[in-house]
N, C-alpha and C positions, 0 to 999 in steps of 0.2 A: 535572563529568562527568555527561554524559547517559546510561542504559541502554536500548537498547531490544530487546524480543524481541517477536518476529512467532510467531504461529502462525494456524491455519487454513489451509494449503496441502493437496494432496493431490490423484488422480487423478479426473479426473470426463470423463463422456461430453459430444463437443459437444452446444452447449444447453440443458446441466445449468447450475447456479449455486454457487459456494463464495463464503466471507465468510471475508476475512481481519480480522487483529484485530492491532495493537502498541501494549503496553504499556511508557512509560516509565516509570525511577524515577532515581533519583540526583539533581543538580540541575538540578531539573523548574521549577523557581519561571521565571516569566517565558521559557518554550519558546512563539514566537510559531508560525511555520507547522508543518506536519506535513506529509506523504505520503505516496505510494508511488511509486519508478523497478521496473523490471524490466530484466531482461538476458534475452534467449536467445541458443541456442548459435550462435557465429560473431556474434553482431550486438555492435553497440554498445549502451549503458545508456539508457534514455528515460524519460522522464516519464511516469506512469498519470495520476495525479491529486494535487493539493497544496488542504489546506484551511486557513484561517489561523485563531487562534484566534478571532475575532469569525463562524465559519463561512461568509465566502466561497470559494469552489471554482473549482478550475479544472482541465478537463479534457484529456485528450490526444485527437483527432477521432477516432482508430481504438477510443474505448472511451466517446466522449461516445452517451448513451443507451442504453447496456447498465451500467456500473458508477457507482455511486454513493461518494462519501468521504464519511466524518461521524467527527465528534469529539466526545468526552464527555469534555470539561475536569476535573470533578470525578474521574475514573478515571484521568485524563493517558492516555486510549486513544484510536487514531484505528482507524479501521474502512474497508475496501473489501468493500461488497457486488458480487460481479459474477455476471451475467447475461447467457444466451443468449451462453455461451461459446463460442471459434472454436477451430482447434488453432492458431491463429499466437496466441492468449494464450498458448502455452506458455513460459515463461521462468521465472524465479526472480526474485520478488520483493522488493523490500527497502524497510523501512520508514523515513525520515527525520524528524530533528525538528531544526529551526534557532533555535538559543536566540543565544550569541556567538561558535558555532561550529556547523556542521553534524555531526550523530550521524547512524551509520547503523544498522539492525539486522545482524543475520547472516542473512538473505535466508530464504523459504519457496520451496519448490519446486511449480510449479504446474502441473501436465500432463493438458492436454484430450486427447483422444485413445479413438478408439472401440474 
């Protein structure tokens, strides 16, 4: 079993910036990719961004050049810095990690809004 917990969510004004951050722990030993999906209200779950552990990335168009993914192997943390925030980021985010099954967190709540 994988753990993981997200934090860094929280209310911020459009084109402010927050950095989420999840921490796994349990069995972490050989967790290949990492990410982040989101949800917001009414929508379906989408892809933010997935980095693999060798740090290649890949991004969703509606968030490529505003959010960054990175990973620090030695911490088992994966990180999303995001920037020049919209209010359609608003959703609830959830952290994943794909080791011989996919974990997910228990989601951070994230709302642009002036």
């Amino acid at each position: 079993q994988v753990r993981l917990v997200e934090s860094g969510g929280g209310l911020v004004q459009p084109g402010g910036s927050l950095r989420l951050s999840c921490g796994a722990s349990g069995s972490i030993f050989r967790i290949n990719n990492m990410g982040w999906h989101r949800q917001a209200p009414g929508k379906e779950r989408e892809v933010v961004a997935e980095i693999s552990r060798g740090g290649m990335t890949n991004y969703a168009d509606a968030v490529k050049d505003r959010f960054t993914i990175s990973r620090d192997n030695a911490k088992d943390t994966v990180y999303l810095q995001m920037n020049s925030l919209k209010p359609e980021d608003t959703a609830v985010y959830y952290c994943y990690a794909v080791r011989s099954s996919t974990y997910w967190g228990q989601g951070t709540q994230v709302t642009v809004s002036s």
